[in-house]
TORDREN-674192 format. One record per residue (C-alpha): z negated, x, y. Coordinates in steps of 0.02 Angstrom, whole numbers, plus 50000, padded with zeros to 5 digits. Example, Ala and Ser with C-alpha at 12.3 -4.5 7.8 and 13.67 -1.06 7.14 Angstrom:
496105061549775 496435068449947 
***
This chain:
418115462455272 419885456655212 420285438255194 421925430455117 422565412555055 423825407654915 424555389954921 424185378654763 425975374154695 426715359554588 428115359954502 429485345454516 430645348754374 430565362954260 429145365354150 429175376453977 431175377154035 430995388954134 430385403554011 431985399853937 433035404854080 433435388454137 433235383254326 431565377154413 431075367554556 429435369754615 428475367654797 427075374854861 425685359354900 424675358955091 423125363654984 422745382254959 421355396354893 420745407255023 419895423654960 418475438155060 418395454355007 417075465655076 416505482655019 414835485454981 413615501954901 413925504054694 415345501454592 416445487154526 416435470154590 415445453154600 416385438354620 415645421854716 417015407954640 416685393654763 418245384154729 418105365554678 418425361654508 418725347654380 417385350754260 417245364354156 418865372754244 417885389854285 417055391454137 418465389354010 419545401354139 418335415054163 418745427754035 420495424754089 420065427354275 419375444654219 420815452054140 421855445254294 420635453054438 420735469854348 422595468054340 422745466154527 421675480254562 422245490854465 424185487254525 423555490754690 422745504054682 421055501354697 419655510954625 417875504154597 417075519054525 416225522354703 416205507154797 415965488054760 416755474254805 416105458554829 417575443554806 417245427254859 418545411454833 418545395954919 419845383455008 420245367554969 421415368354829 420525359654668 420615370954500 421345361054373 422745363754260 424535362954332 424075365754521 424545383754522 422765388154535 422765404154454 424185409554552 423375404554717 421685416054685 422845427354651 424015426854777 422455423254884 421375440954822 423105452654848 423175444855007 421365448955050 421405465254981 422895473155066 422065466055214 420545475855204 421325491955163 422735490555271 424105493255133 425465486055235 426255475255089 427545462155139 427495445255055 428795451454904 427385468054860 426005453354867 426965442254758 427215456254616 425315460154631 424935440554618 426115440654447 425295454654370 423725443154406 424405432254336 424885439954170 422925438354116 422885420354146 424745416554053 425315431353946 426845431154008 427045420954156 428815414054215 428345420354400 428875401954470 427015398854507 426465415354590 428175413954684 427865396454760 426085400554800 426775415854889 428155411254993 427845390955036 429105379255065 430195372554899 430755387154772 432515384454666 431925397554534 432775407054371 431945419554287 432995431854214 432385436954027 433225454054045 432015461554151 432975463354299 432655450854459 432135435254449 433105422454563 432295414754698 433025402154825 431935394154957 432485377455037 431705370055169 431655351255170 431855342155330 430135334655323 428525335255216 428345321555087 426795314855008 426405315854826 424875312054728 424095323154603 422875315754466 422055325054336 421805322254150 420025331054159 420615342454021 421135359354032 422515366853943 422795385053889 424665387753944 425005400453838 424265392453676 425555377553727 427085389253772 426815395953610 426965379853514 428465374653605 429235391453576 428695389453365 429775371153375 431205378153482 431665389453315 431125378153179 432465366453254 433715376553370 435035360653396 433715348353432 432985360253573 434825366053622 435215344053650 433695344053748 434245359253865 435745350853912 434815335053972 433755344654086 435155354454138 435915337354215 434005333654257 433725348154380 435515351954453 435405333354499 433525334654570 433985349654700 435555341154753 434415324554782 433065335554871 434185343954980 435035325355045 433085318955036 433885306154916 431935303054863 432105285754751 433595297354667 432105312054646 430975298554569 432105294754452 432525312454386 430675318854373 430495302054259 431575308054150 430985325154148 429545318154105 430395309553953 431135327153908 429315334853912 428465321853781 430155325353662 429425343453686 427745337153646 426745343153806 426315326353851 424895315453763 424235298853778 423115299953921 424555308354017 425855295453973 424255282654028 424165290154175 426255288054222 426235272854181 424815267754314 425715277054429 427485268254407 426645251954410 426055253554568 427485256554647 427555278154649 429615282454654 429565295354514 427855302054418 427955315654269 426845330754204 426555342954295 426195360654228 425785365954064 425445347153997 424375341053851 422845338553982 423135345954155 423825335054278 425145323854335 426355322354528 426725308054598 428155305354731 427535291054841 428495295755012 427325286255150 425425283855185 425645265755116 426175268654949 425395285154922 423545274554952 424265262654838 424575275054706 423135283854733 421915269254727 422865262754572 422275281654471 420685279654543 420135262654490 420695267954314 419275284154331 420515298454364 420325312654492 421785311954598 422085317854753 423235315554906 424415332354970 426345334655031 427715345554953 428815356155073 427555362355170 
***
């Protein structure tokens, strides 16, 4: 039997930008997707998804989750014709849209496979399995999810669109801070939405090319902040990132709703998180006070939310 985890993720400032080359920020939440493996008589594999959901996550996901188990098997190696495996996922990590769940099961299943058949495989061969996993989820992913799920802690991330390596800076911050996460109930399909950003990017290059510039203020600004733990500074920059994703169009009503409960009750910064139009939202609300306050407030109004850190 081979177990492994992945960490769910969230991202603070960055979304859709990054495909373009243009820096991320994202952090790896305290909630995570553990995986089993064990090998059984026959061939191929059953899977026994245990994870909790918002509804109808699984279901919408699951032809998606197919393509991505095969792609981590087959990248490492592994060869059903004469044995089965039988995968179970669990944890605590709730599938929704924007969490990084994908990239946790698969982070999580690499994890648990090179564990069971002793491949040896630091964390930088189990992230490049988790991103091929990835690929049948996303298309093609920016690796910023698979990467935080990986490696923890708070990832400064660039992907580089020539092929060559992506960059990756982790950076520790001196303490954990809380942050809610609420949920539209809908789920998005990123790469429908990437797409559609990608389709308005050329119909209207200068718009897009103002909007670029603004975020790249946004997220220089948002690191800087981080690293001092300048957090009512970070509030303030993931609004307006969140301003910067409904010019894009990846926000919608119910998300904007949502922010708005959010700031009202007191939360430092709140924005999309993710793909956007559905999916979820983050909430920085440093301390146990305001982060019940917060929470309460998107619960009255009949979200999901949850309580979690960043920088763990």
């Amino acid at each position: 039997m081979g177990t492994g985890s992945g960490f769910g993720k969230t991202i603070l400032f960055g979304e859709h930008f990054v495909v373009y080359g243009l820096p991320a920020m994202a952090s790896a939440i305290g909630d995570f997707t553990e995986a089993i493996v064990e090998i059984e008589e026959g061939q191929g594999y059953e899977l026994f998804d245990n994870r909790p959901e918002v509804p109808g996550y699984k279901k919408k996901k699951f032809d998606e989750q197919k393509v991505s188990i095969k792609n981590v098997l087959d990248f490492m190696g592994v060869n059903l014709d004469e044995k089965k495996m039988k995968i179970t996922l669990g944890g605590n990590l709730t599938c929704a849209s924007g969490v990084g769940a994908s990239a946790a099961s698969c982070v999580a299943l690499a994890r648990a496979i090179n564990d069971e058949f002793q491949l040896g495989w630091d964390d930088t061969k189990i992230n490049e399995a988790a991103y091929e996993g990835e690929k049948g989820y996303h298309g093609t992913p920016s690796g910023i999810d698979n990467t935080a799920s990986t490696f923890g802690g708070l990832v400064y991330f660039v992907k580089n669109l020539h092929g060559g390596p992506n960059t990756m800076e982790t950076i520790k911050l001196s303490e954990p801070v809380d942050l809610v996460i609420a949920s539209s109930g809908m789920t998005a399909n990123t790469s429908v939405v990437v797409a559609d950003v990608r389709e308005k990017k050329e119909e209207n290059p200068k718009w897009f090319d103002r909007i670029v510039k603004e975020y790249k203020s946004v997220v220089k600004e948002g690191r800087h902040a981080l690293e001092l733990m300048n957090l009512k500074q970070v509030g303030r920059l993931m609004n307006k990132n969140h301003e910067l994703l409904q010019e894009i169009t990846v926000s919608n009503d119910i998300l904007d709703k949502m922010v708005s409960i959010a700031r009202e009750a007191g939360a430092l910064g709140a924005k999309v998180t993710g793909t956007g139009r559905g999916g979820n939202i983050n909430v920085l609300t440093p301390g146990v006070d305001l982060q019940d306050k917060v929470y309460n407030a998107l619960k009255d109004a009949g979200f999901a939310v949850w309580k979690t850190k960043i920088g763990v």
